[in-house]
N, C-alpha and C positions, 0 to 999 in steps of 0.2 A: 613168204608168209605175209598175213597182211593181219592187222592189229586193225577190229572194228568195234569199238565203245567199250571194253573189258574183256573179249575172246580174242583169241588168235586164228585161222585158220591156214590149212595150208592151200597155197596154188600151183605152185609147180615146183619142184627138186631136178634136177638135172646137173652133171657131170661137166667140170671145167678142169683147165690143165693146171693151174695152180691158185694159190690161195695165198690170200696175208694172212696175219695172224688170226687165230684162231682157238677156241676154247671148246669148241664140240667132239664128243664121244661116241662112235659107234661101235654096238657090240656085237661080232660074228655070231656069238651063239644065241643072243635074245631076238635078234635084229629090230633093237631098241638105241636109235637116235637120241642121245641128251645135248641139250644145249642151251646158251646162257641168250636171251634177249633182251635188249635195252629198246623201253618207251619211254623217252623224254626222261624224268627219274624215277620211273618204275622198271623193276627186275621182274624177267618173268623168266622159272623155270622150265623145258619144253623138251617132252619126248616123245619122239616119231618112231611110232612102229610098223615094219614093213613082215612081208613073208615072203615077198619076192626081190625084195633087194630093190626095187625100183619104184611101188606105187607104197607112200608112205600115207599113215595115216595118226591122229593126236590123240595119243596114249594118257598123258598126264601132262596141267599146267599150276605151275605152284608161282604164287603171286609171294614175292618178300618185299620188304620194309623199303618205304621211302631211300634213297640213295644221300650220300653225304651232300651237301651244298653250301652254299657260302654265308650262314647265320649263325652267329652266336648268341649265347644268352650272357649278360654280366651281371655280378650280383655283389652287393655290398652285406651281403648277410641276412638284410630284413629284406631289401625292393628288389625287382629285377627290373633292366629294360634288354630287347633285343637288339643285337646291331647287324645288319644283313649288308652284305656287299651288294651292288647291282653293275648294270648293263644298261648305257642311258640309252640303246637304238637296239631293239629286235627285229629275226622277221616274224610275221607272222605262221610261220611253220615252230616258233619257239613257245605258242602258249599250246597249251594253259601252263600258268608259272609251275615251277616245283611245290607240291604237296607241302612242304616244311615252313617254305612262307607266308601261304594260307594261314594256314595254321596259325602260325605267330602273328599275324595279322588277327585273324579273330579273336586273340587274346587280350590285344592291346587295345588301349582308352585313347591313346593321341599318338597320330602319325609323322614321324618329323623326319624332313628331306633337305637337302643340300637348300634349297631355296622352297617358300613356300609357297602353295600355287597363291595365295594371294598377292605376294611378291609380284611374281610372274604375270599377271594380271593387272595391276593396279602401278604407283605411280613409280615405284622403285624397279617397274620392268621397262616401262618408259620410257626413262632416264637410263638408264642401260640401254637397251637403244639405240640412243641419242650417243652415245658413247662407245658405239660400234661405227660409229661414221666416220668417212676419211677425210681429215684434215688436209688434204694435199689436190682436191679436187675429185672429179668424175674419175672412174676409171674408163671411161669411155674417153676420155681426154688423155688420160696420161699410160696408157699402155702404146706396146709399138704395135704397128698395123700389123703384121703377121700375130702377132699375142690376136689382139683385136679378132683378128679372123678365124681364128682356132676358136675363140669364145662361143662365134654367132655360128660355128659349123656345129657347135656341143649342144649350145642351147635349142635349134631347128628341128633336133632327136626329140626332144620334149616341149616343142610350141610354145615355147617362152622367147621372152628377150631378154635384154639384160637392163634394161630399165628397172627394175622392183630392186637390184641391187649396186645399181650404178654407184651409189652415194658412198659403200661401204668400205671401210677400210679391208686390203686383202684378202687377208685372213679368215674374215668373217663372208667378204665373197665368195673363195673357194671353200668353202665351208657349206654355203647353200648350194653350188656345184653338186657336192657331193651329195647332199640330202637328196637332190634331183633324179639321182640314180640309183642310190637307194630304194625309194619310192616305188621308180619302176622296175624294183627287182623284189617290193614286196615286204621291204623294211619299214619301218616307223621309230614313234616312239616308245622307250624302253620299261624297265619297270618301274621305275618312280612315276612315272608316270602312270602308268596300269592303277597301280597303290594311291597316288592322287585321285585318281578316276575315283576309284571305289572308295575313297573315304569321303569325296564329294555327297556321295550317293546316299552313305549311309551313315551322314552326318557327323564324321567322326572329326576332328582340329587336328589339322595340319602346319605346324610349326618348321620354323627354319634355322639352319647352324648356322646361316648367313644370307647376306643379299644378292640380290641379281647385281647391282651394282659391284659390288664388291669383288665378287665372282669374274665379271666382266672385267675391271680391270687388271687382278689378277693373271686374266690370260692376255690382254691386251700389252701387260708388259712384259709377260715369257715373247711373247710373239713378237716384240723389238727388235730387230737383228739386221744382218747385215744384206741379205735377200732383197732383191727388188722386187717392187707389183709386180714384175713380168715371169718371175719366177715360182713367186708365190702361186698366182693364179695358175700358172703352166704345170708346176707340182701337185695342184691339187685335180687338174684335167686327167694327169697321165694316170690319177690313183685312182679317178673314176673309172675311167678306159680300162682297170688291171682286173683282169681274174685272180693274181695274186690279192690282192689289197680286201676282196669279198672273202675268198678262203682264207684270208687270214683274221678277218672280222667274224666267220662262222666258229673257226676255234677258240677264240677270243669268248664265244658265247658260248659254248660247248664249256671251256676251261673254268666260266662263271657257275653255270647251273651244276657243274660236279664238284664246285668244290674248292679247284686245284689252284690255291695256292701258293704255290712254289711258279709257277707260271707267271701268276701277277709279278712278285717278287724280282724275276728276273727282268721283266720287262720295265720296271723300277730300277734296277741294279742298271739297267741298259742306259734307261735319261739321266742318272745320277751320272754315271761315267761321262757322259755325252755334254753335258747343259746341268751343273748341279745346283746353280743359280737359278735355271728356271724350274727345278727338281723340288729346290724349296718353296717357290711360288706357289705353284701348282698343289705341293702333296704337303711336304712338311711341317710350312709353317701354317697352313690351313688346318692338318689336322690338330696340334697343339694349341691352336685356338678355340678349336671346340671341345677339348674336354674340361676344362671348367662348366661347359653348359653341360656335358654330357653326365658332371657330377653332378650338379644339383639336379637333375633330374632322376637320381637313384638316392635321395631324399625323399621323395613324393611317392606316396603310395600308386598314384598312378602308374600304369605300364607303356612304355613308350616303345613303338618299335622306328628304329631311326635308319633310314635305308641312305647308304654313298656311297657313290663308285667306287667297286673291290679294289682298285689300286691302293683309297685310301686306309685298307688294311691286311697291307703286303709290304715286305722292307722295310726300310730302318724307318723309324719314326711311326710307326705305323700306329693307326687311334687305339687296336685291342693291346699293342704290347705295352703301349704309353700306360692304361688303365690297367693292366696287369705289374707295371711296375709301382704305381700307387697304391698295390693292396687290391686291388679289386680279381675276385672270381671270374676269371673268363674260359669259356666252354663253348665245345659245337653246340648246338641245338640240336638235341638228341641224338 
């Protein structure tokens, strides 16, 4: 079937020897096909009727309700603001976003993101930066020649060298690594960004829970450990080179736009076990610092929709159970 601007049509139906799971119904006596179709988060109901068993043709399609996603709304009684989980890297086969966030975005007077694009922009991105650089020298200096050479054989796929990142401390090398491959598989950046975009556009104030600096160090000091450059950089080569590492980045994005939850959670449950020292860095004590700002903004008649990576509300500490244990109304977004 092929999904072209609102229709479905059919192209071809044909006989295979088995199936995964599955939720379609065919009925001998009507030879009326029902079946369940997902576009991005739209449900579309869908019945193929044949007379010969073989050449089907679109009986009836029934459009239902936006599908659940990852936005709440929280309410103090009089204000409300939304809180939307997001997805900092998409590909572009993941827009247009879900219908829910639209939505909640057209409702809201000021947009606020983990950092704001003036942040980003301006002297505090900067300075972050400056603070992504490695204090130990070039990594063109201090890696081993075999590291070395695996680098210039990765970068030569994408006409680069590794000058532009020479200066950086590991982490943030293999980091651009990865972005490189990304790129040319069609990823970018995610929704916060999308949502900056368009609040650029149409003028709307974009506020931040925090700095680019701050943020930066943050992961600068989860990333302390015991791993060499040489590891670092070679771990982040083999995760570009994985078909695993993309298919698990696709349901990653998949488990955002539906919803799910329980997903984030465990994947939380996993770095806590693992690193819960950098468990707090990262998730915990970040989010416990922004709900103070996130209360006084459910004072202001204003409506705020404030988009952070769904991790930040999933597991213990999380920013919606934080603000559900101080009284506040928390609910899906319809």
């Amino acid at each position: 079937m092929v999904f072209a601007g609102g229709e479905f049509s059919v192209t071809q139906i044909y006989q295979i020897d088995e199936s995964g799971e599955c939720f379609g119904e065919y009925d001998l006596d009507t030879g009326i096909f029902t079946d369940q179709v997902w576009h991005k988060d739209r449900i579309f109901d869908v019945e193929l009727f044949t007379l010969n068993g073989v050449d089907f043709s679109l009986s009836a399609l029934a459009f239902r309700e936006p599908s659940r996603t990852s936005l709440w709304r929280v309410s103090n009684g009089v204000n409300d603001v939304y809180i939307g989980g997001t997805i900092h890297i998409l590909n572009i086969d993941d827009f247009p976003l879900p219908d829910l966030f639209i939505e909640a975005f057209s409702r809201a007077d000021v947009l606020v993101t983990e950092i704001s694009q003036e942040d980003i922009e301006g002297d505090d991105g900067d300075e972050a930066d400056l603070q992504t650089v490695n204090p130990d020298g070039l990594l063109s200096e201090i890696l081993l020649p075999e590291t070395l050479q695996r680098v210039h054989v990765f970068l030569d796929q994408f006409g680069v060298t590794l000058d532009p990142v020479d200066d950086l401390l590991p982490y943030w090398a293999g980091r651009a690594f990865l972005q490189l491959k990304m790129y040319s598989l069609g990823y970018g950046p995610g929704v916060d960004f999308a949502f900056q975009y368009l609040a650029q556009e149409l003028d709307i104030p974009n506020l931040g829970l925090e700095t680019a600096v701050s943020q930066v160090e943050a992961i600068n000091t989860r990333e302390l450990s015991s791993a060499t450059a040489d590891e670092v950089i070679l771990a982040a080569i083999d995760a570009a080179e994985s078909d695993e590492y993309f298919a698990f980045l696709d349901f990653m994005i998949d488990s955002w736009r539906q919803g799910d939850m329980g997903f984030f959670k465990y994947l939380n449950d996993l770095e806590k076990a693992e690193d819960e020292e950098g468990y707090n860095l990262i998730l915990s004590n970040r989010n416990k610092a922004w709900i103070p700002q996130i209360e006084a903004m459910l004072e202001t008649a204003e409506i705020e929709i404030i988009l952070v990576g769904t991790g930040h509300l999933a597991g213990d500490d999380n920013v919606l159970q934080l603000l559900e244990d101080l009284g506040y109304t928390v609910e899906r977004y319809r």
